[in-house]
N, C-alpha and C positions, 0 to 999 in steps of 0.2 A: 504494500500500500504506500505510496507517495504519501512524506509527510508535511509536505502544502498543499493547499488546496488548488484544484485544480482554475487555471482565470479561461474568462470569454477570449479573449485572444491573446496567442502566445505569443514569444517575445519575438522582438524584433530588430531589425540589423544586423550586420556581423563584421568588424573591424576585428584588426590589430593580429597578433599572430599567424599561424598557419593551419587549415585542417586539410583531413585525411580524406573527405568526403565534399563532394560540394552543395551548396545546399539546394534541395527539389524539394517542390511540392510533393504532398503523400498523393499516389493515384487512391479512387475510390475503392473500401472494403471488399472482400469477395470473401462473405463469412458461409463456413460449413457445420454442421450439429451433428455431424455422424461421424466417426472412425470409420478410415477405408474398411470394405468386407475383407479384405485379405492381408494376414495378420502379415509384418515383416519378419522377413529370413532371420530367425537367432544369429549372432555374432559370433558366440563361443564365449567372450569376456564379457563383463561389465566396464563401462567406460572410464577411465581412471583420469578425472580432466587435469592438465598440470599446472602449474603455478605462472607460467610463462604464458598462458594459452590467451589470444585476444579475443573481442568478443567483440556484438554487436545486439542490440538490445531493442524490439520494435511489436508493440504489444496493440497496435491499432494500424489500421488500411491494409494493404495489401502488400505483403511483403517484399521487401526490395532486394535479390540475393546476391547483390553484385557487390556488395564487401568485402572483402579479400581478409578475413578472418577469421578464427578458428571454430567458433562458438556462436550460433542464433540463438537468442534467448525469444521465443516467440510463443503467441497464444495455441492453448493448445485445443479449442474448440473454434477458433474462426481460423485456423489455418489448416489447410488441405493438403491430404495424405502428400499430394502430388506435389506442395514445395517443399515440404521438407524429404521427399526423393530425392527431388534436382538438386537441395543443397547436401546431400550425400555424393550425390554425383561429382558436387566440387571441393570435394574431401572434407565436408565442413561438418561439425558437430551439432546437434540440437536437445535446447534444455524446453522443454513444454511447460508453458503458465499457465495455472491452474489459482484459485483462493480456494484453501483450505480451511479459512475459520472466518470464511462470510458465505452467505448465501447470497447471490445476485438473481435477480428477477427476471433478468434475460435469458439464462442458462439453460440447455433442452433437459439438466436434471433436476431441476430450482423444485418441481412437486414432488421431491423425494422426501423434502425436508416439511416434518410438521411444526405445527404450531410454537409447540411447545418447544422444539430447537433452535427459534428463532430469540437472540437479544435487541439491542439497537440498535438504531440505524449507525451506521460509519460515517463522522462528521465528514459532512461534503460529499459525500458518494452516494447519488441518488441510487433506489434502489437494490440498495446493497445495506446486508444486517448482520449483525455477529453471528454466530455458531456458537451451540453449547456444543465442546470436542467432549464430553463425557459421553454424547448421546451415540448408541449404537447406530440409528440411522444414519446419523453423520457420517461414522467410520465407516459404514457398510459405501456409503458417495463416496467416499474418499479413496475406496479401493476399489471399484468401479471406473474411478478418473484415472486411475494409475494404469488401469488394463488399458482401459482407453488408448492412454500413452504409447503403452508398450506396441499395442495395435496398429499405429500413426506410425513408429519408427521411431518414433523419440528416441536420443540417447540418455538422456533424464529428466527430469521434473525442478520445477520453481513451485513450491506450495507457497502463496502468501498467506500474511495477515496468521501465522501462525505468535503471534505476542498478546493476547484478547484478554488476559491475565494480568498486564499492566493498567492500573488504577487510570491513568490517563488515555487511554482505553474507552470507558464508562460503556463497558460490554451489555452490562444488563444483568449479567449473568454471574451466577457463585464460585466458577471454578478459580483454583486456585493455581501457583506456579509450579508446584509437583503434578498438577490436573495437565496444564500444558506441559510440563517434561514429557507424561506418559503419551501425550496424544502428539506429539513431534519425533518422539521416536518410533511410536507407530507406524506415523508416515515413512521414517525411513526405512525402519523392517519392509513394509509392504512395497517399496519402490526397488531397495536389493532382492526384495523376493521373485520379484517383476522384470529384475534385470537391468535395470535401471539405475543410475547415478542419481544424487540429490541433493537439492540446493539447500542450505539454513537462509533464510528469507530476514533480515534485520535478526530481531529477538536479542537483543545486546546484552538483557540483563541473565542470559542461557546460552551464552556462547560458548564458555573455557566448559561445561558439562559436555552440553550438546555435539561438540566440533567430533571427538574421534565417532559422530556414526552418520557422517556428514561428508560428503567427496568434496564440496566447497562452498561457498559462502555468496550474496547477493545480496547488495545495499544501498541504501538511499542514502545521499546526501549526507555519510559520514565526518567529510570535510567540513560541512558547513555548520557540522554541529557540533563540532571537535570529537567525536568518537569512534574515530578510526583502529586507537589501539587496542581497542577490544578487541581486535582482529589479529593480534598475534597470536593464538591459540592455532587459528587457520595457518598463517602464513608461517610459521616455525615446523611446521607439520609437512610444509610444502605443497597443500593446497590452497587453490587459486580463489582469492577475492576479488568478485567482478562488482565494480560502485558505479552509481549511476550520482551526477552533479546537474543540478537545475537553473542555477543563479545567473542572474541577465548578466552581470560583470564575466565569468568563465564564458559566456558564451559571447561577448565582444571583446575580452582580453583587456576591458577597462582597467587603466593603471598596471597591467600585467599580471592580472588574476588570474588568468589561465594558467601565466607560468609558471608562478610561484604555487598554483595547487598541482601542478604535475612535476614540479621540484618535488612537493609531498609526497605525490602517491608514489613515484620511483623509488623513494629511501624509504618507504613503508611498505613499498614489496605489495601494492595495492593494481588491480585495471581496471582504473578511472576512466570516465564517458562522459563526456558533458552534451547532456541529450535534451530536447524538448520535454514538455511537462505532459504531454500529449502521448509520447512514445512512439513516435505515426513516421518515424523514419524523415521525416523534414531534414532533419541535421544530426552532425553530427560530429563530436572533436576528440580524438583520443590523446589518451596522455602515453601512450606506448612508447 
């Protein structure tokens, strides 16, 4: 879950520095609600992502696959069996987005969850509401999207919004942070069990537990909040932290913002992205 909210229009201009990417318009959505019928060929291994690995991060329109990167971090119900083939085709890795501890009203599973498993709403995210992760139903979704995955080709999963246990939060809901330990490791038993690699999604305050059943790590805007070093657990282990940076300054290099956060992320052993707030592939500037 992005922790701004999201504005009517994103930002705008682009000075000073140099990117990786030029910047385009997103083409219009082309959303699918079903996993190919035919499940993809086993590999033999589970994918071991490394610390060095780049990545590219695009969770709205239609996927752009001409990144020359290691890793698509992309949705994994509006995107079709069929790109994440062709990005196999160009040797490229794919992590599958899913929310683990919200229910979105969009979602072709959204009537799996009753009543009773619903908390509040996600400040600023219409249509979208907590998860109690105690509830059996949940888990039984939860592992359903994981086949899912596995079904698409995915090489792993990104569960968000697995933090619902943090007070600033205001989930709705009683569970507690041994509630979320037990329902974060779940997900990741059922995504190794699946064959699957798998992301820790923020959860800062459950990183140095969490990390050894975790292949790597997925974050928002740790520069901008100073909490990057919670991520040495991941990166002393030599798995890969991929961060996403939002700030209109990184993304026009005002006063050399850019550079001095990819000063940072390079001696923090971090792969930083300074991406739209959108995620819709518009732009995009790595710190690689």
């Amino acid at each position: 879950m992005i922790r701004t909210t999201l504005i009517a229009v994103l930002l705008a201009g682009c000075g000073g520095g140099g990117s990786d990417d030029a910047e385009q318009p997103a083409p219009a959505p082309t959303a699918t609600t079903t996993p190919d019928p035919t499940p993809a060929p086993p590999t033999g291994m589970r994918w071991s992502p490394r610390a060095t690995d780049s990545w590219q991060w695009q969770l709205s329109g239609t996927v752009d696959t001409r990144a020359d990167v290691a890793i698509y971090d992309i949705d994994l119900f509006d995107t079709p069996a069929t790109t994440i083939a062709t990005l196999h085709t160009q040797g490229r890795r794919v992590l599958c987005y899913f929310s683990a501890g919200s229910a979105e009203n969009w979602r072709p599973d959204y009537a799996q969850f009753a009543a009773a498993d619903l908390g509040n709403p996600l400040d600023g995210w219409a249509g979208e509401r907590w998860l109690d992760i105690r509830s059996a139903r949940v888990r039984a979704t939860m592992t359903a999207r994981i086949a899912i995955a596995a079904t698409k080709g995915c090489d792993g999963v990104e569960p968000d919004n697995v933090d619902g246990f943090e007070p600033d939060n205001r989930s709705g809901l009683s569970f507690t942070a041994a509630d979320q330990l037990a329902f974060n490791r779940f997900l990741a038993t059922e995504a190794h069990r699946a064959g699957l690699a798998i992301a820790l999604k923020n959860d800062l305050a459950q990183i140095a537990t969490l990390a050894p059943d975790f292949d790597l790590a997925v974050n928002e805007q740790c520069h901008e909040f100073d909490e990057c070093g919670a991520y040495r657990a991941f990166v002393a282990t030599g798995k890969p932290v991929l961060n996403a940076e939002y700030r209109a300054a990184y993304r026009t290099n005002a006063d050399g913002a850019r550079d001095r956060l990819c000063i940072a992320a390079r001696s923090e052993g971090l792969r930083t992205l300074v991406l739209p707030v959108a995620l819709d592939g518009s732009y995009r500037f790595a710190c690689d």
